[in-house]
N, CA and C of each residue as an Amber inpcrd file, in Angstrom:
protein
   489
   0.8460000  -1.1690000   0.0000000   0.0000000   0.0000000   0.0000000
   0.8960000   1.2380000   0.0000000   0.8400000   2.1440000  -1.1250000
   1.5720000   3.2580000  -1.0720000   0.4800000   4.5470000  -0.1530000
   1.2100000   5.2640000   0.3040000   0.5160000   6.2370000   1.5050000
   0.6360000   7.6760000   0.4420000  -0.2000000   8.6140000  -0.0080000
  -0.3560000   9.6750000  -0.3300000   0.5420000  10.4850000   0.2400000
   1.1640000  11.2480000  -0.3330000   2.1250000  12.3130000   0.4530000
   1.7350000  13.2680000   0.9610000   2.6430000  13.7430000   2.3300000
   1.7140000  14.6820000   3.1680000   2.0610000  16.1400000   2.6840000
   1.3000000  17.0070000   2.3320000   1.5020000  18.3130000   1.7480000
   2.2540000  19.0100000   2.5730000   2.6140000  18.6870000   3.6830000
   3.0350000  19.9220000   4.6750000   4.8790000  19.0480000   4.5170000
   5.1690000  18.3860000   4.0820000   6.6910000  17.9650000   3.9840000
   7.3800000  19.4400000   3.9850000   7.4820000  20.4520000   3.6250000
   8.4430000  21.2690000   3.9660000   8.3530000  21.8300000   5.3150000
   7.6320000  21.6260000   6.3920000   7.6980000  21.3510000   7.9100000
   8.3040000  20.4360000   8.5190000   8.4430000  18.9010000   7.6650000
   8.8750000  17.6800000   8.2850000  10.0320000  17.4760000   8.1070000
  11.5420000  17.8950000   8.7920000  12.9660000  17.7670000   8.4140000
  13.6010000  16.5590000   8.9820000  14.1020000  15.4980000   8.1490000
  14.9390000  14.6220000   8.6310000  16.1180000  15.4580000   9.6090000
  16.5450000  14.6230000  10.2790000  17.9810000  15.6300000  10.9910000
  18.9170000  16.1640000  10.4380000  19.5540000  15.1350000   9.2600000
  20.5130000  15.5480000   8.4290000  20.8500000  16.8290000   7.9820000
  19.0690000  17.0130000   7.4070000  18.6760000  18.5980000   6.8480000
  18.6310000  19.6200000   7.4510000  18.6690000  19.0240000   8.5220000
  18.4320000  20.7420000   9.4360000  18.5220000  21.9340000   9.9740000
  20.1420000  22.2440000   9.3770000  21.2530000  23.1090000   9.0910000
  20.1610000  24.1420000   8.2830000  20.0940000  23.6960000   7.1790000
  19.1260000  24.4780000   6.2070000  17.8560000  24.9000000   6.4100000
  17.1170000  24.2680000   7.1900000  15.5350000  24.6440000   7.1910000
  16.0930000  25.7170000   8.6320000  16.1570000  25.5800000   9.9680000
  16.9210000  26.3430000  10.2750000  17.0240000  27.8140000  10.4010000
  17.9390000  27.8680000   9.2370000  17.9890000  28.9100000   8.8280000
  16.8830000  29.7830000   8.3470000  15.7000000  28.9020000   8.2300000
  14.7810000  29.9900000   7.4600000  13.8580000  30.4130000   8.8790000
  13.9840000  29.7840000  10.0650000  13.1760000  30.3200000  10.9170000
  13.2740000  31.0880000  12.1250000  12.6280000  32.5350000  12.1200000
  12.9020000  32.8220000  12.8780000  13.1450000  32.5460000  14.2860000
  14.2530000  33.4740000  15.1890000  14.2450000  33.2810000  16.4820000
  13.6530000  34.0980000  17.3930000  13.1620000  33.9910000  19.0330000
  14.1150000  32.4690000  19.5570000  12.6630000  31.5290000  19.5070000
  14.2180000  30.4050000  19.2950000  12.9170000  29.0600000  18.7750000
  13.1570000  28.3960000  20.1530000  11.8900000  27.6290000  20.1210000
  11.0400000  26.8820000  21.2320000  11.4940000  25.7800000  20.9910000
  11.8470000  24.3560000  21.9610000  12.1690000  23.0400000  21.1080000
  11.0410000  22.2200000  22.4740000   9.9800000  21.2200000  22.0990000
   9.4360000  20.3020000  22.4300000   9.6270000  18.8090000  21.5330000
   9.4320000  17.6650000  22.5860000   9.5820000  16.3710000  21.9510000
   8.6470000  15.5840000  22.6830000   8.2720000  14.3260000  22.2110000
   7.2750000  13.2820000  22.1490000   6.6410000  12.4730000  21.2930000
   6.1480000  11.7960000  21.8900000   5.8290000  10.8350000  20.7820000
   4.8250000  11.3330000  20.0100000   3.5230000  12.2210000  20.5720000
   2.4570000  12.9880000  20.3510000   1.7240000  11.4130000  19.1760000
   1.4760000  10.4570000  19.6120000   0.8570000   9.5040000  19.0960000
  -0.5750000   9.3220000  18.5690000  -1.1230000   9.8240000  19.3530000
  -3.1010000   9.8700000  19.4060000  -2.7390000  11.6780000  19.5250000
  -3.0940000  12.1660000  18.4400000  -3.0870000  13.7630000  19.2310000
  -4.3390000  13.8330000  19.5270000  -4.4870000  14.7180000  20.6020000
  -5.6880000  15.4440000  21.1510000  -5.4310000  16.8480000  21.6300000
  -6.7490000  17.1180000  22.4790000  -6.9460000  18.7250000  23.1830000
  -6.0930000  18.8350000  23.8160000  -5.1580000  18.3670000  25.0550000
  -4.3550000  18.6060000  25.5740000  -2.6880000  18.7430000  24.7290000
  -2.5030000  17.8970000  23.7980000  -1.2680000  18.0100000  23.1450000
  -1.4030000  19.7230000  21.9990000  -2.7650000  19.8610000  21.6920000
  -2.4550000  21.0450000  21.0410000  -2.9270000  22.6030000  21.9210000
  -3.1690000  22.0870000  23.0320000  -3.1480000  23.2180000  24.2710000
  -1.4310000  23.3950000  24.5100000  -0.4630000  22.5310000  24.9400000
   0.2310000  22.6090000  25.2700000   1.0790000  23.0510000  24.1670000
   1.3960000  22.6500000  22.8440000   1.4510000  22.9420000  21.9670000
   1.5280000  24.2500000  21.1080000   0.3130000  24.9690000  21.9130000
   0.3320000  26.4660000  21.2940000   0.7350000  27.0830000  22.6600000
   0.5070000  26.8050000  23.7930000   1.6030000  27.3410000  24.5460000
   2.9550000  27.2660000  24.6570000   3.3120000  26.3150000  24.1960000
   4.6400000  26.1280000  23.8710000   5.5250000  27.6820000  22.7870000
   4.7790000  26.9600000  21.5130000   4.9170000  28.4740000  20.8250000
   4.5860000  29.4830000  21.2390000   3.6590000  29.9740000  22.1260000
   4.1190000  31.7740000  23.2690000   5.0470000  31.8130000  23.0740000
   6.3450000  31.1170000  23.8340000   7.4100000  31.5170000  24.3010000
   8.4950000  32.4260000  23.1650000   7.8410000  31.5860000  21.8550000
   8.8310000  32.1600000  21.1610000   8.8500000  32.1990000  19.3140000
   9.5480000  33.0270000  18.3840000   8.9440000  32.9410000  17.1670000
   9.1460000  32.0430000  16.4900000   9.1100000  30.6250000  16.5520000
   9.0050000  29.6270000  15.9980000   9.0170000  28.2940000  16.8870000
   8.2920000  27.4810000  16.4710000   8.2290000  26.0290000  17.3910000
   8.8020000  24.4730000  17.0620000   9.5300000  24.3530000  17.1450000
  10.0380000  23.0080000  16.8430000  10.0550000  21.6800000  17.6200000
   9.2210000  20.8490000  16.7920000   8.8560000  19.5540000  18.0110000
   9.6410000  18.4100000  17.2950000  10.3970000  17.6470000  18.1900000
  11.5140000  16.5470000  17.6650000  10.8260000  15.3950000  18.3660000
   9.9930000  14.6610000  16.9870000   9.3050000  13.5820000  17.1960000
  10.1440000  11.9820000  17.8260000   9.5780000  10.9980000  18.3410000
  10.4360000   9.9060000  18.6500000  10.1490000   8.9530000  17.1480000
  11.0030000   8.4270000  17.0330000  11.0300000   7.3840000  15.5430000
   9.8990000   6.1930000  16.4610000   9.6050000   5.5470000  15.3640000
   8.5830000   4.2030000  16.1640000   9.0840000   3.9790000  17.4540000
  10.7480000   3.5180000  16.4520000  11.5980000   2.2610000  17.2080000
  11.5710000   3.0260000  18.7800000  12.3710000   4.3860000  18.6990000
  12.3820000   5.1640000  20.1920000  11.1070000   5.1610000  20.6790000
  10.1510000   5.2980000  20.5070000   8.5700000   5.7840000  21.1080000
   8.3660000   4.3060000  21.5280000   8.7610000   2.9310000  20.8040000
   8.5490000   1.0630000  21.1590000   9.4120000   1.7780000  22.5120000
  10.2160000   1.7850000  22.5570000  11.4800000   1.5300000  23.6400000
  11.2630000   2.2610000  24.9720000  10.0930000   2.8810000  24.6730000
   9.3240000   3.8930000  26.2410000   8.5970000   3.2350000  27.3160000
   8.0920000   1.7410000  26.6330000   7.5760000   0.9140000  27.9630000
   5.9690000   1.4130000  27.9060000   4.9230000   1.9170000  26.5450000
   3.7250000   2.4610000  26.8180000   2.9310000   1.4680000  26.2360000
   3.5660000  -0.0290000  25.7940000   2.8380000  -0.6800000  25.4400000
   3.5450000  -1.6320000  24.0940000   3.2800000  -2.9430000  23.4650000
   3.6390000  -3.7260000  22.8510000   2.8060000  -3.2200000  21.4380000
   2.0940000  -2.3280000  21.3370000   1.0680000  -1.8500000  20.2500000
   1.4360000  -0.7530000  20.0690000   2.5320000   0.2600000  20.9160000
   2.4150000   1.2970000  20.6930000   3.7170000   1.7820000  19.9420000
   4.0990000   2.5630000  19.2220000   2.7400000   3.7510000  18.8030000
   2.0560000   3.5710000  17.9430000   0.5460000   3.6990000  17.9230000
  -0.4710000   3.0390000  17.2460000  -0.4890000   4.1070000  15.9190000
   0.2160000   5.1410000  15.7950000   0.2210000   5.5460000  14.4340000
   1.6550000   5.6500000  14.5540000   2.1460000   5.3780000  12.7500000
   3.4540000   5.6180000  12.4950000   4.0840000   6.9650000  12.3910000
   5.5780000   7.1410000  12.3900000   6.2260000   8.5340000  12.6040000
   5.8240000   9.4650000  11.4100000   5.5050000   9.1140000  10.2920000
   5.2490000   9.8920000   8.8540000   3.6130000  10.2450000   9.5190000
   2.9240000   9.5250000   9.6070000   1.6420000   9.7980000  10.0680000
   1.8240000  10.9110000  11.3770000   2.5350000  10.5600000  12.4680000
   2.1830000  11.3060000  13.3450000   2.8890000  12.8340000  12.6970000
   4.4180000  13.0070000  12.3960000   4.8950000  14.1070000  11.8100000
   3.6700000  14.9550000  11.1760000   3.1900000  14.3690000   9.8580000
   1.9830000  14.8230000   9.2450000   0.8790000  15.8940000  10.1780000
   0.7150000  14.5230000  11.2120000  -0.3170000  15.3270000  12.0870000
   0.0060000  16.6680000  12.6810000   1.0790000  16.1630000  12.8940000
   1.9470000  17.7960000  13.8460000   2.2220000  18.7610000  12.7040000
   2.5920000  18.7440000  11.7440000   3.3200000  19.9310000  10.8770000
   1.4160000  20.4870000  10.4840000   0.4900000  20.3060000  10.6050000
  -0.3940000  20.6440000  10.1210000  -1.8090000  21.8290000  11.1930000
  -0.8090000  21.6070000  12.3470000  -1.0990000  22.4840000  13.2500000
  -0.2890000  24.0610000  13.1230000  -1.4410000  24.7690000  13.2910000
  -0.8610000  26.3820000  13.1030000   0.5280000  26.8330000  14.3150000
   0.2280000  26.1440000  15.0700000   1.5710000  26.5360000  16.3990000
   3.2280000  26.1420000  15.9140000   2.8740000  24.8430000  15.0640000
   4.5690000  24.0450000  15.1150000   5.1740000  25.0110000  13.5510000
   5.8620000  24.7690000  13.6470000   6.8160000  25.5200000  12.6780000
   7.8060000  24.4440000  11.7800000   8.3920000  23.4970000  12.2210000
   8.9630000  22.1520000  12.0810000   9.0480000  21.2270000  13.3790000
   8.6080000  20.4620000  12.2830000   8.9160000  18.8930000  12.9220000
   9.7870000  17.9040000  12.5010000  11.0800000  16.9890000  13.5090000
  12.2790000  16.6310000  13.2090000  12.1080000  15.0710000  13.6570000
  13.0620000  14.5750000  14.1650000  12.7770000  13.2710000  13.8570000
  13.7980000  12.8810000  14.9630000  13.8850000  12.0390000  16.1580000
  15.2970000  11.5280000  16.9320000  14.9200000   9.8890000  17.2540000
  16.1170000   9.2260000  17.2030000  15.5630000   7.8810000  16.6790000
  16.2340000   7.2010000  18.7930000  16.5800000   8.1710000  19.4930000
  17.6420000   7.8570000  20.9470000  16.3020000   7.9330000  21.6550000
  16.5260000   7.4450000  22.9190000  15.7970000   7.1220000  24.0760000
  15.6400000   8.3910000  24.3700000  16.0790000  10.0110000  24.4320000
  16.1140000  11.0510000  24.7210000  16.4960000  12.3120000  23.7830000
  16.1230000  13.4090000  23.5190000  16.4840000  14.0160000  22.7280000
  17.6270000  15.2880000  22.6700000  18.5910000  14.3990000  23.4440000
  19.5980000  15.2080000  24.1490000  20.8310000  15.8670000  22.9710000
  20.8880000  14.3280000  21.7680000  21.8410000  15.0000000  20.7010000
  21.0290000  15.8290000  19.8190000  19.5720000  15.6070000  19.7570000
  19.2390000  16.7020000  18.6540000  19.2160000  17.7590000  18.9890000
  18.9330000  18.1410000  20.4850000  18.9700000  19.6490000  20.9800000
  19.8540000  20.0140000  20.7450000  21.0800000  19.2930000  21.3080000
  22.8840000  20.0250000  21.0530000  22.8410000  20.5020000  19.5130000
  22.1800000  20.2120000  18.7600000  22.1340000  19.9080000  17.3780000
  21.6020000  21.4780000  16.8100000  20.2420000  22.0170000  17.5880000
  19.6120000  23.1250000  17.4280000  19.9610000  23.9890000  18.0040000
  20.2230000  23.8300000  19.4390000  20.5180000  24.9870000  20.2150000
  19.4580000  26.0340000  20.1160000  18.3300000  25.1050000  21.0590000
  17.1580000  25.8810000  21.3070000  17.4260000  27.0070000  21.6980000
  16.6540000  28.0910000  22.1850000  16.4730000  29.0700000  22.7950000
  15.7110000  28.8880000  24.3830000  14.7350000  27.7290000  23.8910000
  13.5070000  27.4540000  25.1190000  13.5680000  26.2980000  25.1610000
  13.4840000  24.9520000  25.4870000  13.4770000  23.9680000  25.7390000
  11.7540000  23.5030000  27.2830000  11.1960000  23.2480000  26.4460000
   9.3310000  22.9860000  27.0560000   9.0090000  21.2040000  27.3130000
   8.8910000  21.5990000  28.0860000   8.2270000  20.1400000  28.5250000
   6.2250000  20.2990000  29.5220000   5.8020000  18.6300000  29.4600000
   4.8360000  18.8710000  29.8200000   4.5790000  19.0430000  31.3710000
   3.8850000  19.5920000  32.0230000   3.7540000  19.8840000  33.7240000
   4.4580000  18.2660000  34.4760000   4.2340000  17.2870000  33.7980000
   4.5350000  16.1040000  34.5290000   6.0580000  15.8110000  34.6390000
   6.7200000  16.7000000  34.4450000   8.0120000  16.6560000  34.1740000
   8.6030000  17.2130000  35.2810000   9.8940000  17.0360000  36.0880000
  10.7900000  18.0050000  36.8090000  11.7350000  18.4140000  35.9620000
  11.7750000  19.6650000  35.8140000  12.9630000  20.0730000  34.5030000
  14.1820000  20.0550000  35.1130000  14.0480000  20.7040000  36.2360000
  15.4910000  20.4660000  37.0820000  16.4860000  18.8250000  36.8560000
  15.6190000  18.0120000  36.9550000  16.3870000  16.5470000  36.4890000
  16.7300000  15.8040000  35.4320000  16.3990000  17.0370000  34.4660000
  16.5820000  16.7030000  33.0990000  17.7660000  16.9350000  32.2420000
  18.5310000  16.2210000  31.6940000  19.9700000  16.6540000  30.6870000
  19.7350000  17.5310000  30.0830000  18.8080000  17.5920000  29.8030000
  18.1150000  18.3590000  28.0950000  17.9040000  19.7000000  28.8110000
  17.8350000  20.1180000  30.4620000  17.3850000  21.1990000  30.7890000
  18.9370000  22.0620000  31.2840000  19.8820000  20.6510000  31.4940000
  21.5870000  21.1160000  31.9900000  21.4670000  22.0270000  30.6780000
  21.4960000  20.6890000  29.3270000  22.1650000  21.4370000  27.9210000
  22.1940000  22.4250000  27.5550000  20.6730000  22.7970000  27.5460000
  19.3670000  24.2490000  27.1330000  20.5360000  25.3740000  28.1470000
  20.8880000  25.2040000  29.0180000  20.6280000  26.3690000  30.0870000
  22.4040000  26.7690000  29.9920000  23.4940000  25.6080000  29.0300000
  24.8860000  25.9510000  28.8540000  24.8190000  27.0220000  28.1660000
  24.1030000  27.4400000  27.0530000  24.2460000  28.3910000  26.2200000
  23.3050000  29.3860000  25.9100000  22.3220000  29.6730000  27.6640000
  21.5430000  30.6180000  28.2560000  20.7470000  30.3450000  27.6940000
  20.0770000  29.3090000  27.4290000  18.8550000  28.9970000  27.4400000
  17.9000000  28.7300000  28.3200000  16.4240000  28.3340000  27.8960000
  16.0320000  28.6550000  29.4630000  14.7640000  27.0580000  29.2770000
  14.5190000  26.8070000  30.5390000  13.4730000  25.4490000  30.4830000
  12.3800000  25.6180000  30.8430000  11.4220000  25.3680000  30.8590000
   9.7990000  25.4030000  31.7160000   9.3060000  24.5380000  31.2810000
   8.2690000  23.6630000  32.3540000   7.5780000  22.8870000  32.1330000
   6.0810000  23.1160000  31.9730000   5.4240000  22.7540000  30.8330000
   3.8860000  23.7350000  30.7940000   3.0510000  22.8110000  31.6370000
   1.8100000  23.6870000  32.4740000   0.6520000  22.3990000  32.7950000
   0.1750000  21.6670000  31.7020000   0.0470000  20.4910000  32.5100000
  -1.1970000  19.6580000  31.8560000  -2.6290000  20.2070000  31.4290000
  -3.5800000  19.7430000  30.4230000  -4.8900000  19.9730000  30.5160000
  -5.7450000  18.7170000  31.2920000  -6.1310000  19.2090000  32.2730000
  -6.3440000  18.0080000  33.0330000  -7.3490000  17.0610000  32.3900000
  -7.0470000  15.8510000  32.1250000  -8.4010000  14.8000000  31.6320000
  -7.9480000  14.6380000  30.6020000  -6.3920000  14.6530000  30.5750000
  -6.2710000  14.2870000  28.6860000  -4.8520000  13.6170000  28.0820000
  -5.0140000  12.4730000  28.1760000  -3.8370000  11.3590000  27.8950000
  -3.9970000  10.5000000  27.1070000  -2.8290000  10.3600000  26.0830000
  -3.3700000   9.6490000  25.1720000  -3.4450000   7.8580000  25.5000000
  -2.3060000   8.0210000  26.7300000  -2.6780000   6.2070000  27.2810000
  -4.1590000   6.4490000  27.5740000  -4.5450000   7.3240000  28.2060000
  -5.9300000   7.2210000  28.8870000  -6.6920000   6.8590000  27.8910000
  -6.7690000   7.8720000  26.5250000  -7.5500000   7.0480000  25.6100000
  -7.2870000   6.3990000  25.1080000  -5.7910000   5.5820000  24.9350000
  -6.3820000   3.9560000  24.3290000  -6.8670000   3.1390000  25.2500000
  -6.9930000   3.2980000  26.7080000  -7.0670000   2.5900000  27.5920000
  -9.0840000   2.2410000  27.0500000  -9.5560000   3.5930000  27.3490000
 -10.9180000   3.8260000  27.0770000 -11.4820000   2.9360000  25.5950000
 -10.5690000   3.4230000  24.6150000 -11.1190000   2.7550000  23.5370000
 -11.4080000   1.4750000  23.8740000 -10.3980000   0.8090000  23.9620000
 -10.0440000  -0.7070000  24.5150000 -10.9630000  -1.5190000  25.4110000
 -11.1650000  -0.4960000  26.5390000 -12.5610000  -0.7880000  27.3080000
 -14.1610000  -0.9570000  26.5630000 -14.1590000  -0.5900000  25.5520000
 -15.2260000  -0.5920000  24.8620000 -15.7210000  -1.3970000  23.7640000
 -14.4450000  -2.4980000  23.7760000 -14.6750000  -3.6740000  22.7110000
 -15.6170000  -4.6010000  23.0820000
């Protein structure tokens, strides 16, 4: 089965490329990561708060294989990385979407040299590498709230319940 191509590909940058795209966006850029698998209300709440912080948003997706290797399930992620990318570059907040295939997205940041480095409320940023890295070259971290009632384990959990 060949998959239709997603129109928004000049949002979706392999890493390689990213020197170049980059360059075309303004600063200071925002950097978020996740698997963002099932999107919902809470991922694009957080999402456009994310982008507040700054004039452009960049979210560095997990590859399958990294998002398998998180422990959220033997099914998961129930959509693939081209699919989920798709989903994300097609929201008005993100600016690009990148790709990290590691348990953490510690070399792609070194890679960008965010400005902001965002995570979700469930996070302690203080214990995070990614918040040491961000903060070597005066960058800065925050963790946004949650929207309460909105997880995407929660809803496969729900779906699942309903077979």
């Amino acid at each position: 089965m060949s998959l239709a191509p997603c129109l928004l590909e000049d949002k979706i940058v392999r890493p390689e490329n990213l020197p170049t795209a980059l360059q075309a966006l303004p600063r200071p850029w925002v950097f978020t990561n996740g698997v963002f698998d099932v999107l919902h209300r809470g991922h694009v709440c957080y999402l456009q708060a994310a982008r507040q912080l700054g004039a452009s948003l960049i979210v560095g997706l997990n590859t399958d294989r990294s998002a398998r290797s998180l422990g959220k399930g033997p099914d998961r992620p129930l959509n693939r990385e081209q699919d989920r990318a798709c989903v994300l570059a097609a929201l008005a907040s993100v600016d690009l979407v990148t790709f990290f295939d590691e348990g953490t997205p510690v070399d792609l940041i070194a890679r960008i040299r965010p400005d902001w480095y965002v995570k979700g409320g469930d996070y302690d940023m203080e214990t995070l590498a990614e918040t040491a890295l961000v903060r070597s070259w005066g960058g800065r971290s925050v963790a946004i709230p949650f929207v309460e009632g909105y997880s995407t384990t929660e809803l496969v959990r729900r779906i699942r319940a309903t077979r």
